[in-house]
N, C-alpha and C positions, 0 to 999 in steps of 0.2 A: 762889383763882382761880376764876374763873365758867370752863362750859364751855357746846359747841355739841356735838351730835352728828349724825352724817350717815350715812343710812343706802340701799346702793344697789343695786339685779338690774340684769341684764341680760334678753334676752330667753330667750336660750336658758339662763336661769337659775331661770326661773319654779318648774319642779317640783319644784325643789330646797328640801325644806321648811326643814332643817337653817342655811339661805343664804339663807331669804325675809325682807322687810322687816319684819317684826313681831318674828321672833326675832335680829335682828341690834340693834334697837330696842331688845331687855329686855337686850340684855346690854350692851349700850352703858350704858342705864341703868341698872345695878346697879352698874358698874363706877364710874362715876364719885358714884354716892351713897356707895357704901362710901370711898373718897379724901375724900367732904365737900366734894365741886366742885359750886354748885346749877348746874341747866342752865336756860341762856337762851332756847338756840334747840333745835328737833329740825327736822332735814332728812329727809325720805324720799322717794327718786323711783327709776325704771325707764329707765334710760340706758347708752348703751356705753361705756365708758371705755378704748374700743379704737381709736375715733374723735378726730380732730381738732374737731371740732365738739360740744360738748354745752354746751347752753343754760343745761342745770338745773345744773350746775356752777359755771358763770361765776358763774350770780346767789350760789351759797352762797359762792366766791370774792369776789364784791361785797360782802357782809355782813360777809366777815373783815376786809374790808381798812378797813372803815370803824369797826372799831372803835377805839376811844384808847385802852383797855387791854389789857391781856396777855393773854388765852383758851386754854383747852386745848380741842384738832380733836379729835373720836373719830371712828376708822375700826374697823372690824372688823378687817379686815385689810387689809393694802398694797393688795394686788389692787381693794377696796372704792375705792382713790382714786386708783389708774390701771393702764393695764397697755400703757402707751406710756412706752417709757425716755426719749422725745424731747419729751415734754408737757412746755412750756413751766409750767402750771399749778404741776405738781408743783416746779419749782424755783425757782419765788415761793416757794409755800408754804417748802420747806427752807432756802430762804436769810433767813429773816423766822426760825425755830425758830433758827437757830445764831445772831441776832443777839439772840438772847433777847426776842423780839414777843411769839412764841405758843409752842403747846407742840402738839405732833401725837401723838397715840397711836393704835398700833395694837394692840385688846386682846386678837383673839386671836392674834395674834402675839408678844405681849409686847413689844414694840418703843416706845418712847418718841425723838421728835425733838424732840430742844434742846440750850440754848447747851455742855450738857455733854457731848456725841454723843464718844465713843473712836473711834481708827481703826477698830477691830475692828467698833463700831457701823455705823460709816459704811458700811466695806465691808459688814456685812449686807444694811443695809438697800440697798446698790444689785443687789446680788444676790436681794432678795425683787423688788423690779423688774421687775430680767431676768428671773426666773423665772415671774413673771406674765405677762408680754410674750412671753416662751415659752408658755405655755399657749394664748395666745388665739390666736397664729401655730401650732398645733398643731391648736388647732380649723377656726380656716378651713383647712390643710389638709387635713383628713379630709372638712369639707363639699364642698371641690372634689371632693378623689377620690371621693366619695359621689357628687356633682353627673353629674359625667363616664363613672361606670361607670352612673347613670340614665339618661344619654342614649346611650350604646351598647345601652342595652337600650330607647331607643325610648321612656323616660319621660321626661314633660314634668313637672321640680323647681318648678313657679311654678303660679300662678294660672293654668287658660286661659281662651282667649281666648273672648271676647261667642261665643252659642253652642253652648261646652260646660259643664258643672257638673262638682262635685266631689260626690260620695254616698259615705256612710261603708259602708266593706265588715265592719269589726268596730270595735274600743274604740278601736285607735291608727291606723286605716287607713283613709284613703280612693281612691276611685278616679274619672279621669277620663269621665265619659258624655259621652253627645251631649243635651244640653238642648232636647227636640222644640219647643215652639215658636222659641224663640231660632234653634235651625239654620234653620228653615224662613222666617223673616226675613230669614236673612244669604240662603239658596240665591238663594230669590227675589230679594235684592237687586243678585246676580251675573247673574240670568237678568237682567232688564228692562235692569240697564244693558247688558250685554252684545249689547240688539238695537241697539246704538247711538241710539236712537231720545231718550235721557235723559239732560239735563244732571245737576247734583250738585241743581241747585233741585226739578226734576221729579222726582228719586229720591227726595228727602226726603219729598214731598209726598204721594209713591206711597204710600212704608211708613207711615208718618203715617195716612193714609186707610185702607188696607186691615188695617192690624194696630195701629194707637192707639199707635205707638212714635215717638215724635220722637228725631230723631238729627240733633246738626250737621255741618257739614262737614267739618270734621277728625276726627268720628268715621268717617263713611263710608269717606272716606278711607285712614284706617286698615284697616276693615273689609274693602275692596276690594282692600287691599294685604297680607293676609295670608297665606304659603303654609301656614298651621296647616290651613285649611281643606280642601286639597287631600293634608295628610300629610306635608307639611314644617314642621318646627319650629327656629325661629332663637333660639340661644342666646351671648350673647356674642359677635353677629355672626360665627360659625357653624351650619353648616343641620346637622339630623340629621333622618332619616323617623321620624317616631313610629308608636307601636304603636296609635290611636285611629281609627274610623271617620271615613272622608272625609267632609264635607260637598257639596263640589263635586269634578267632574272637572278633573282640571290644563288639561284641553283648555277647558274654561271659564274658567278662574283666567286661563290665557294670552290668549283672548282679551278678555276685558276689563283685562286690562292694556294689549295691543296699542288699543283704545278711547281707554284712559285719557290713556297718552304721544300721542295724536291731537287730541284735549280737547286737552290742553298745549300744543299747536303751534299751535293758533289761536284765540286765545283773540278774543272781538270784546265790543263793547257792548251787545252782542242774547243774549250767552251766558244767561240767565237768563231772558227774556221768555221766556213763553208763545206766541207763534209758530209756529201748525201747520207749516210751508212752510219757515220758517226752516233755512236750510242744504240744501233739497231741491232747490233751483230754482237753473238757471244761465241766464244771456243765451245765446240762440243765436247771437249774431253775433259776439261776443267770448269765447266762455266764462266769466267774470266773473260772482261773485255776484249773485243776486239778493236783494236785502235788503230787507227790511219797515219800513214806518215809520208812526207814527198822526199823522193831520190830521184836524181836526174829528170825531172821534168814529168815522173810517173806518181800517181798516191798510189802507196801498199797496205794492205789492210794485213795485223797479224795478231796474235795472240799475247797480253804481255809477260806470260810466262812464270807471271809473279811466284806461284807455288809450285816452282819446281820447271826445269827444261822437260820439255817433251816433243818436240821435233816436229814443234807447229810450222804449217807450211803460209807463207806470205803472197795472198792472193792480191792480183790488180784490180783496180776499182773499173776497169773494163771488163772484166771476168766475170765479176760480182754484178756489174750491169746487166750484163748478157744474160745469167742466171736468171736474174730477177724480171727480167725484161720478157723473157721464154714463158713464165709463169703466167703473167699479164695475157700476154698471148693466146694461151688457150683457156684463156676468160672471154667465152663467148656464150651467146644463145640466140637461138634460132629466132627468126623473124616470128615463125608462126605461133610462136612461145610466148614471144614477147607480146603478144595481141591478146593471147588468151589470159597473161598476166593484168595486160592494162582493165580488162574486161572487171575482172576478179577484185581490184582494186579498187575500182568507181563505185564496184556496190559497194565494197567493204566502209566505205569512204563516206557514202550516202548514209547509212544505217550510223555512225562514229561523228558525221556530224549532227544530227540529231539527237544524240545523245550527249553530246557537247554544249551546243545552245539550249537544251533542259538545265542543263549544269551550270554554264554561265549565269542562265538567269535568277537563280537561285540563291547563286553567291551575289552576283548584283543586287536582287532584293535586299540582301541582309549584309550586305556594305552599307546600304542606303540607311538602314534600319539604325546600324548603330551610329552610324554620323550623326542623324538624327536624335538621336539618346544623346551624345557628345554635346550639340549645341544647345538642349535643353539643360544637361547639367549646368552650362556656361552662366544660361542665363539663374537657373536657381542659386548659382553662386554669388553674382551679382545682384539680387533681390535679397541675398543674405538668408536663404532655406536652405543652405549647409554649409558647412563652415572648409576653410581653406584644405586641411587634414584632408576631411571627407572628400572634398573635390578631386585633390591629387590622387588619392587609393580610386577613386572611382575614373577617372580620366587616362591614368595609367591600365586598369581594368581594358576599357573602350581601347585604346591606341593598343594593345596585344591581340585584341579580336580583329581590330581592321589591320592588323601587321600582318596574322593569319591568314585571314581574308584576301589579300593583297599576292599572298604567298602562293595559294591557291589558284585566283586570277593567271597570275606568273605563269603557273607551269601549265594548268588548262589552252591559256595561249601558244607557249612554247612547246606541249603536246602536237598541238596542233599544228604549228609552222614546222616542229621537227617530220612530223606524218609527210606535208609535204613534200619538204626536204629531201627525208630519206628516199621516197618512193622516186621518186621524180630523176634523184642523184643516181639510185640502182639503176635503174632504166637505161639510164645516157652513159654511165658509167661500162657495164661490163661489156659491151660492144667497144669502146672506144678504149678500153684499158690501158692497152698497149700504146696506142698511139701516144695517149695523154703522159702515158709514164716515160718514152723517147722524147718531147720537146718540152717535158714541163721543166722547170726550174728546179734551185736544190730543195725551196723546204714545200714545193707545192710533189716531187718526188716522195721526201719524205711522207708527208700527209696522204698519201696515196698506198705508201707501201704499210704505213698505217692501220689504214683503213680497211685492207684486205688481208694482212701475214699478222702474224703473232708468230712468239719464238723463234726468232730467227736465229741460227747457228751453225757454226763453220765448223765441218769435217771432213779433215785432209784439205782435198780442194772445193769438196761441192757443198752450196749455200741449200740446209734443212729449211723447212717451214712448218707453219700450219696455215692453216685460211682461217679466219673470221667467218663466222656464219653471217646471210647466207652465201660468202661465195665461195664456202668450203662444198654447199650443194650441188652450184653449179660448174667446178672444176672436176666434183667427181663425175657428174653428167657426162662433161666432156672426155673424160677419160674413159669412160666405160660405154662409149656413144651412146647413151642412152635419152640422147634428143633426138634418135632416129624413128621417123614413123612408124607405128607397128601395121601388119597387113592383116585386111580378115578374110574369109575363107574364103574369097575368090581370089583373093593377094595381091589386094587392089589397098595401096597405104591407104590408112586411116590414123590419124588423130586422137 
């Protein structure tokens, strides 16, 4: 009788030298050289035999079946050729042995399947089966309980997300970081979109340019839509707060979601076009979009008339530049102004950081505080001074206080970078307005005209506004020169 031998790991099988595919190999083959069976075929692959699906299987099954004579199967052992009692596979195989086809051996089990099988056989071998089938249902439940007491402590069991890395802390261990450019790709990519000012095309095109990463839209997507970033981690479609520095504040994460579900609700044919204007501009007589459109090598911006003709006039987006561009313009202030502002600011700033590091440390104490409460619970659970129940209602308790906590931290920081930010951005900003709104790009334009107009709208031909405070202040100033020195009674300017 010629044989096949089949040799098979799993994953979590790998280190198991005694079990690896080389030594199941020689004994496969000693076994059947000493019988005087020459072998035809050798199998060897890395598959689960815990699964409904396995490929490298079927095909070693395709080879059995298509033999015209009688062959002896070598398994290691049972477990080696399934550890599912309900595998279809395995009762070809067995019912092909009892009708005297082939011959199944399993050699270090000692176990042989064929036409002469005894009840006592029989039952063995359904009992090595269940016994394997037991095993592997033993393992996945210790991975869950492994799984699940990870994620009560705040550990993410998987790959994470574009971002962060995994770095080895010793032989068998590693741990989740924050991957500094990756983070700084996603922040950014939360901030820009979040000025609403960028479709998913614009966003692409942004990080693309400034950081040489191409991303497509269902990566973005994804990327936008993950609370990993802000310290939630969804597992099995339940959340847990991980134990991993934030990337983003929740208060960003939320708003660019609130952005995103906006996107979704109006979605039009222009969503993608480069269109400075696009979306910024309404009819003054109807409210009604104002929409762009190219003829002859020109974009038009007009009204779409939808509720009725009314004798909308069709402005060029040189027109509409010029407009907008004139406003920019006389967004100015005075040097001497601008000194007495910086002045004004530094105190303000002085007094706002003191009052901030009181604050931070405050909430730092009582982060500290209740981590601390957390890892005593830990250990009175494990000394068995309260019972599992208890633990979770008090553990879920703790992980809400330092989500809070955490939340708090967030914006205290983001307060403070936005203080920054703003002041810093006014400053450089309304002297330079104009310039920056002539050479900037379309959505670094948009974000700009943003940032200073509200309500924009077309009537007849000339583009309405408002200003955003403050440079609704300082546009009236300018209009009303009231950045002009005043004189005192000798009529000598003063300040």
């Amino acid at each position: 009788m010629k044989a096949i031998i089949t040799s098979r790991v799993s994953t979590e099988e790998q280190k198991d030298a005694g079990n690896s595919l080389p030594a199941q190999t020689a004994r496969l083959r000693k076994y059947f050289q000493n019988k005087g069976y020459p072998i035809i075929k050798e199998f060897s692959f890395d598959e689960s035999a815990y699964k409904n699906k396995r490929d490298d299987f079927d095909g070693i099954l395709d080879f059995i079946l298509s033999q015209k004579e009688k062959i002896a199967i070598g398994f290691d052992k049972v477990d080696r050729l399934s550890r599912n009692i309900f595998d279809k596979r395995v009762s070809i195989l067995y019912e092909k042995a009892l009708r005297d086809e082939i011959e199944i051996h399993f050699v270090s089990d000692g176990q042989v399947i064929n036409s002469q099988l005894s009840a006592v056989e029989k039952f063995n071998f359904s009992i090595s089966l269940g016994l394997a089938k037991y095993y592997s249902d033993a393992i996945s439940d210790n991975v869950k309980r492994a799984q699940e007491q990870m994620l009560r402590m705040g550990t993410y069991p998987a790959r994470p997300p574009y971002g962060y890395k995994r770095e080895p802390i010793n032989k068998d261990k590693t741990e989740i970081v924050i991957d500094e450019f990756a983070s700084r790709v996603v922040q950014k990519a939360y901030e820009w979109y979040a000025t609403g000012s960028f479709s998913m095309d614009l966003l692409r095109t942004k990080i693309k340019n400034e950081y040489s990463v191409e991303w497509s839209h269902g990566w973005i997507d994804k990327i936008l839509k993950n609370a990993f970033y802000y310290g939630i981690m969804t597992w099995k479609n339940k959340q847990y707060k991980h134990k991993y520095p934030a990337i983003i504040a929740k208060t960003l994460y939320d708003q660019v979601q609130q952005i995103k579900a906006g996107f979704n609700k109006k979605k039009t044919r222009y969503a993608g076009k480069p269109y400075p204007y696009r979306g910024l501009l309404r009819c003054g007589h109807c409210g009604l979009a104002v929409t762009p459109e190219k003829h002859k090598g020109h974009v038009y911006y007009h009204c779409t008339q939808y509720n009725g003709k009314h004798g909308a006039e069709w402005l060029r987006e040189e027109n509409i530049t010029e407009q907008i561009g004139s406003i920019f313009k006389r967004l100015q202030i005075p040097d001497w102004v601008l000194e007495q502002v910086v002045v004004n600011l530094n105190n303000v700033h002085q007094d706002k950081m003191d009052f901030q590091n009181k604050q931070y440390d405050k909430l730092t104490a009582e982060h500290k505080s209740v981590t601390k409460m957390m890892d005593n619970l830990y250990l009175d659970k494990l000394k068995g001074r309260i019972t599992d129940d208890e633990y979770d209602k008090f553990y879920q308790s703790f992980r809400e206080q330092i989500a809070g906590l955490d939340s708090q931290l967030g914006m205290l920081q983001e307060a403070e970078d936005n203080y920054y930010i703003s002041s810093k951005y006014l400053l450089e900003l309304v002297n330079r307005a104009y310039d920056l709104f002539k050479s900037s790009e379309v959505e670094e334009k948009r974000q700009l005209i943003k940032l200073v107009l509200s309500n924009l709208r077309v009537e007849g031909k000339t583009v309405r506004y408002e200003a955003i405070k403050p440079f609704d202040t300082i546009l009236n100033h300018t209009d009303n020169q009231l950045w002009l020195p005043r004189v005192d009674s000798n009529r000598q300017p003063c300040r």
